[in-house]
N, C-alpha and C positions, 0 to 999 in steps of 0.2 A: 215572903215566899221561900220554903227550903228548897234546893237543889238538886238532884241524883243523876249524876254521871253512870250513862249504863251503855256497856259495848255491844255492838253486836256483831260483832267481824264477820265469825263463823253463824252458819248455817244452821250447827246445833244450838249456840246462844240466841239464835230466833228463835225457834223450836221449844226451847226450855225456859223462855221467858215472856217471849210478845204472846206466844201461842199455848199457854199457860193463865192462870189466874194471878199470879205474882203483878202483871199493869196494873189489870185491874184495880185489884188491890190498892196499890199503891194509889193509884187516882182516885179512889176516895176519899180521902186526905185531901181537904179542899185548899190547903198550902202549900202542897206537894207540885212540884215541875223537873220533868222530866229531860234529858238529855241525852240523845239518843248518838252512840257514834260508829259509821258504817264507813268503807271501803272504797264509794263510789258513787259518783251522782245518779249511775242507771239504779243502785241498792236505793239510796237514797227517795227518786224519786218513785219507784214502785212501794216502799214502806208508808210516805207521806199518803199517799191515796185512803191506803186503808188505814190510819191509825193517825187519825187527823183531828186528835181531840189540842183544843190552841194550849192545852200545858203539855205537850210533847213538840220540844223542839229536836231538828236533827243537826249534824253536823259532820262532816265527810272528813276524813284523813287519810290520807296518798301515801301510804306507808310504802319506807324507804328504806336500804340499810345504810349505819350508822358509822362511826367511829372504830377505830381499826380495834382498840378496846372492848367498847363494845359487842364485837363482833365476835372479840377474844370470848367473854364471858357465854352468850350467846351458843357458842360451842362446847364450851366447858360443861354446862348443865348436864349434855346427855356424860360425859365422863366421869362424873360423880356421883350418879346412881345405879348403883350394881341391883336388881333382882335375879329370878329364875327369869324373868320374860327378856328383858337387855342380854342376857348371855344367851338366849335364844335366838334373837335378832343378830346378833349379833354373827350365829355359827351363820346362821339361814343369808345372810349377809358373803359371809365368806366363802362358804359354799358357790355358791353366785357368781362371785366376784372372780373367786381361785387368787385372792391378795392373800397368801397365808402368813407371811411376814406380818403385814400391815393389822393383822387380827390378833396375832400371837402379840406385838406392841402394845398394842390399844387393850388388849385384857390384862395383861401386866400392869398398866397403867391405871387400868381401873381399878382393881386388886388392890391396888397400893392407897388409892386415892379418895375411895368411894365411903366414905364415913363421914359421919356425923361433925368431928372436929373440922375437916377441909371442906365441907358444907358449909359451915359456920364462917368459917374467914374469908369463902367464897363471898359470901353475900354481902359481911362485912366491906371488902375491900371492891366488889360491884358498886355499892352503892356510894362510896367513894370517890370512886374514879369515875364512872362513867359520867359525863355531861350528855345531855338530850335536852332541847328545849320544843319535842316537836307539839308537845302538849300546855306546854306554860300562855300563850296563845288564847287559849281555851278555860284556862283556868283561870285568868284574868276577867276575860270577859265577864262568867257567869258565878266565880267564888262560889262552888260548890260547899254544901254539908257533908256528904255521901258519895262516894265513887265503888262502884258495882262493877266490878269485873268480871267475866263467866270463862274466861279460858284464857289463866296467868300462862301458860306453857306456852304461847305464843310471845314473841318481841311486843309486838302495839300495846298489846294491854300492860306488860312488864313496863314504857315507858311509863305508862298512864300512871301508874302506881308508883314510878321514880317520884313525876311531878307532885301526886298527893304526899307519901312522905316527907318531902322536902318543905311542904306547907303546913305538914302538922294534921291533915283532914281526914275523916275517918273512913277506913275501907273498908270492904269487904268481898273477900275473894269467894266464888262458887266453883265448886267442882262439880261439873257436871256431866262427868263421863265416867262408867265403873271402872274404865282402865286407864288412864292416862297415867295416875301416881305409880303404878308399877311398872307400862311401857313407855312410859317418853322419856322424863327426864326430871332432875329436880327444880325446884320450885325457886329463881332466881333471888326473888326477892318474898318476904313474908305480909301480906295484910294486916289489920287487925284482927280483923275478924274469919273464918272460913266456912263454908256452908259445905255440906257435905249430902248425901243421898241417903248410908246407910252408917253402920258400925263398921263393918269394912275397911270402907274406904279412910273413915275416921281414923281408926290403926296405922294403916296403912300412912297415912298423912305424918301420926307420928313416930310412925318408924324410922321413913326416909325421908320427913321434911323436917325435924327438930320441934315441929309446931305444939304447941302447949294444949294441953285437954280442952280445960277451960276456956281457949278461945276457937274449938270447932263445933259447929252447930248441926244436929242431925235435922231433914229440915223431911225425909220423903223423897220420892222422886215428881215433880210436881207434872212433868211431861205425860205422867200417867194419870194424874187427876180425870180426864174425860175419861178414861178407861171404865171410870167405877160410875159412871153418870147411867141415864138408864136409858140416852137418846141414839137407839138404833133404830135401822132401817126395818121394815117385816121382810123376814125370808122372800116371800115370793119378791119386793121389789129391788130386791138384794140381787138374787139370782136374775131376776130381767134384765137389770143394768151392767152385768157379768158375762151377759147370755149363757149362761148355765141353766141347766132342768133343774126345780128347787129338790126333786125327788131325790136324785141324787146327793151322793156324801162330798164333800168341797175337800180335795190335798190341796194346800196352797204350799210352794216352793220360790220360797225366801233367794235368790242369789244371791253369791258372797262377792260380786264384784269381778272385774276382769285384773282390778290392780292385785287381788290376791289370789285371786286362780284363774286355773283354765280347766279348768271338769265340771262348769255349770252347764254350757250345751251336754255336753254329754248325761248329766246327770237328766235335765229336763226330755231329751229322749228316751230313756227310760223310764222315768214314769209316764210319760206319754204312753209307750208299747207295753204296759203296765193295763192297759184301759181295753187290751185287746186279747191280753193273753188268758183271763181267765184263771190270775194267779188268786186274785183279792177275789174275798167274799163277799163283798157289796158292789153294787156299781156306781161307780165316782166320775169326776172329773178332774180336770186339774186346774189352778189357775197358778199362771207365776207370777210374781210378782219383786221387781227391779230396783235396785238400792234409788235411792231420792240425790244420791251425790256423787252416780255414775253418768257414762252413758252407758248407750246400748250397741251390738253392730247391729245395721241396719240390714246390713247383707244376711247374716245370719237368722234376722226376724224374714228376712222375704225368703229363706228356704222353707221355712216353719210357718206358712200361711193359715194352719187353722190354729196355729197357738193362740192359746187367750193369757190376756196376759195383764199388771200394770206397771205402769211409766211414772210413778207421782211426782212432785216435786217439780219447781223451776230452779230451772240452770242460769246460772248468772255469767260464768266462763265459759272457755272451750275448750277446756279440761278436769277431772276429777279432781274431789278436792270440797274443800270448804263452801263454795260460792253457789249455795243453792237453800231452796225455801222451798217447805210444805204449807199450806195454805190451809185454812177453818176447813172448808169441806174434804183437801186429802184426809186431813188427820179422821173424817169423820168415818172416810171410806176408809180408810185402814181400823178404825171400831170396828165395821161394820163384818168388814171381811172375816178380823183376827172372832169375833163373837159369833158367826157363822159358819164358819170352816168347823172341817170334823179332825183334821188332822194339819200341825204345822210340820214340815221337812225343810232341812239347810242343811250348811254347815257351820260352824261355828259365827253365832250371830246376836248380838242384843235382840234382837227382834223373839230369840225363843223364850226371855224373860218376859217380852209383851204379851207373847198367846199364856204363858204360864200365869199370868195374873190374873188371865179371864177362864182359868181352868181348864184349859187346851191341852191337847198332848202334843207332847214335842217328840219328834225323832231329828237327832242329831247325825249326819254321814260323818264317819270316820275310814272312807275310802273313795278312791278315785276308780273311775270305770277303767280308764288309759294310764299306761305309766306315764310318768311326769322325774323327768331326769333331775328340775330344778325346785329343791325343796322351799326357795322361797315363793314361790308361787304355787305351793300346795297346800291345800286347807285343811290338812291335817292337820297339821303344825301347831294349828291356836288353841287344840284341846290341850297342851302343855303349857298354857302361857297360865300367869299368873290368876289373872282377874275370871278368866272362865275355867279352871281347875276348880276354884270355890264353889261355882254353880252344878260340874256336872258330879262332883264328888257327892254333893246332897242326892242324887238316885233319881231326881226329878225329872230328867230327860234321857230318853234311851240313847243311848251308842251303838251303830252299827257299822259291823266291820266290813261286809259283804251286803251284794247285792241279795244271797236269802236271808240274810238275817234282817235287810230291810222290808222286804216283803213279809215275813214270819211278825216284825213287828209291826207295820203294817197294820195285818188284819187282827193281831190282839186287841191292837187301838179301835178298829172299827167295830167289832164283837162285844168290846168294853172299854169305853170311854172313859169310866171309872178309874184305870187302871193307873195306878202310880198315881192317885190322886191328893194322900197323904203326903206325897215328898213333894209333890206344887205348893201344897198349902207352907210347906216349912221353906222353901224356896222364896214364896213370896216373904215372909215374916224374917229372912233375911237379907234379901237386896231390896226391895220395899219398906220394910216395918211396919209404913201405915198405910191401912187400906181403907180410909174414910174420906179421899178426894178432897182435902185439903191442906195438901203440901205447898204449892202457888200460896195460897192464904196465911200459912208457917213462914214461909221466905219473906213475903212483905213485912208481916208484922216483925219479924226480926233486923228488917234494915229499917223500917222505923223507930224501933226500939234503940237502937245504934246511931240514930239521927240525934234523939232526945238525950242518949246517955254522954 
């Protein structure tokens, strides 16, 4: 029986693995056993229920921080990788903060330090020094083949990946976020192997992780695989379940979060008084719809009693963050929705890559209704970061500066849906590649190929 050590910490490596064809897959392989490792006996035991085939074992680890070393390192990563997006954060930081000392240091420091050589000695003298046995435990017990990591930028999985190199076993790191290589930080330690989404991010990977071509793997994005499937709801029971009129045109309004702004009520008042004023040429409605790894205020929903709206996702904490799950039927009602809507609106959001994949037109806000003193919580901010500059530079999604220019586009969208249909399609063939719904099925076969080689 071979082994595969696979994390799930975070909420997206559910997302992008359980909830994906990549198990699957893998459990075809009638020598395949799986090892599943999660944060908590409540993660723990809500996983077991549903994904209770007897070759998936789980196993929980209480992550802790470590060694004063350790800790060292840990810190260092973000100071060793300079983009446009980290000098961004970093002003948006100071701004905030008003540390202007502490900013003007710390970019000196990164200036001096953020290259490819002091990456290298970084990693070198990390893996070194640093002792961890919180994983040797584990790898005793089940002397894994294969250890599958989905999100090195955190500590737990960087241990995990201490103990596999120290044994010689083979890895393979997945990136599975369009922005992490240029907003977080670098990449502590290297895998063997690395699995990547697009070209992109591949670049990207060796730009500012020294990683070798040859061992990054373009794999799709597999979280999108149902996307291309053909199992939607019919309009009308679409719209019943919504309470919406199917007559009408669907805006769905994406929120960006309370952690990064505060011009989402605001925003969603106004298209709401959008539905009254007789600006748009068709008659619509609105549905909003709420990040999966917020919350919400509740006060703010009881002043807004006929908003309609979704909640998806289960919350594992009681605070934002990592610790939450979409489930087979959210993910199905978010198909449903992104395939039925006439028009998506936000602000800066992966989620406009999702409607763009099903031929959606996107409007992106590039303004706040209310001033906003603190740039760090304005959502402006992210049309300058690195990873979504790429997307909106292709023409595929409108930018609006003002509330008439939202409107104005708006109703171009709804009069012609068509429109900017040509820059979706070169959008998707760049942060997707493949549009044949089997990327999950690419990723397995490549960590069994990695198993065998």
């Amino acid at each position: 029986m071979r082994t595969i050590f696979i994390t799930i910490f975070e909420g997206v490596e559910v997302k992008n693995i359980l909830r994906t064809p990549i198990l699957e897959n893998l459990l075809k392989e009638d020598d395949i056993r799986i090892v599943l490792f999660t944060k908590s006996v409540e993660k723990l035991d809500f996983y077991k229920k549903e994904f209770n085939d007897p070759r998936i074992l789980f196993e929980v680890v209480e992550w802790k921080s470590k060694s004063f070393v350790d800790n060292l390192f840990a810190k260092l990563k973000f100071v060793l990788l300079r983009t446009k997006t980290t000098d961004l954060k970093r002003k948006l930081v100071c701004q905030y903060e008003k540390k202007y000392l502490r900013y003007l240091s710390g970019r000196l420091i990164n200036m001096i330090f953020a290259w490819p050589i002091f990456r290298k000695i970084a990693r070198f003298i990390d893996f070194a020094l640093v002792k961890d046995d919180t994983f040797k435990t584990f790898f005793d017990k089940y002397n894994p083949d294969l250890v599958f990591m989905a999100h090195l930028f955190d500590e737990p999985e960087i241990a995990m990946l201490r103990e596999a190199k120290k044994r010689n076993i083979k890895t393979v790191g997945f990136i599975n976020s369009w922005d992490k290589v240029t907003a977080r930080c670098m990449l502590r330690l290297l895998p063997n192997k690395l699995i990547v989404f697009n070209n992109i991010v591949k670049k990207e990977l060796i730009d500012f992780n020294e990683v070798m071509e040859e061992d990054v793997f373009v794999s799709g994005l597999p979280q999108y695989d149902f996307l291309y499937s053909n199992k939607v709801s019919s309009r009308e029971d679409f719209f019943k379940k919504i309470n919406i009129d199917p007559q009408k045109e669907l805006l769905v309004y994406a929120s960006m979060g309370r952690a990064f702004s505060v011009s989402d009520w605001d925003m969603i008042d106004f298209l709401y008084s959008l539905k009254f004023s007789g600006k748009l040429k068709k008659d619509f409605d609105v549905l909003v719809r709420f990040q999966p790894n917020d919350f919400v205020d509740e006060e703010e929903l009881k002043k807004r009693p006929n908003l309609k709206y979704d909640l998806p996702g289960k919350r594992f904490g009681s605070k934002r963050g990592v610790d939450w799950d979409m489930n087979f039927g959210e993910l199905n009602h978010l198909h449903d929705t992104l395939f039925h809507m006439s028009i998506l609106v936000c602000y800066a959001s992966s989620i406009s890559i999702d409607a763009v994949v099903l031929d959606r037109p996107v409007v992106n806000i590039d303004f706040e209704i209310k001033e906003n003193p603190f740039l760090l919580k304005s959502p402006t901010q992210y049309y300058k970061t690195v990873h979504y500059k790429n997307a909106v530079d292709i023409g595929a999604i409108s930018l609006v500066k003002s509330k008439e220019q939202l409107v104005e586009s708006l109703n171009s969208y709804l009069l012609n849906p068509s429109l900017l249909k040509s820059e979706r399609a070169r959008l998707v063939r760049e942060q997707c590649v493949f549009t044949d719904g089997k990327s999950g099925e690419r990723v397995a076969k490549f960590l069994l190929q990695n198993i065998k080689s």
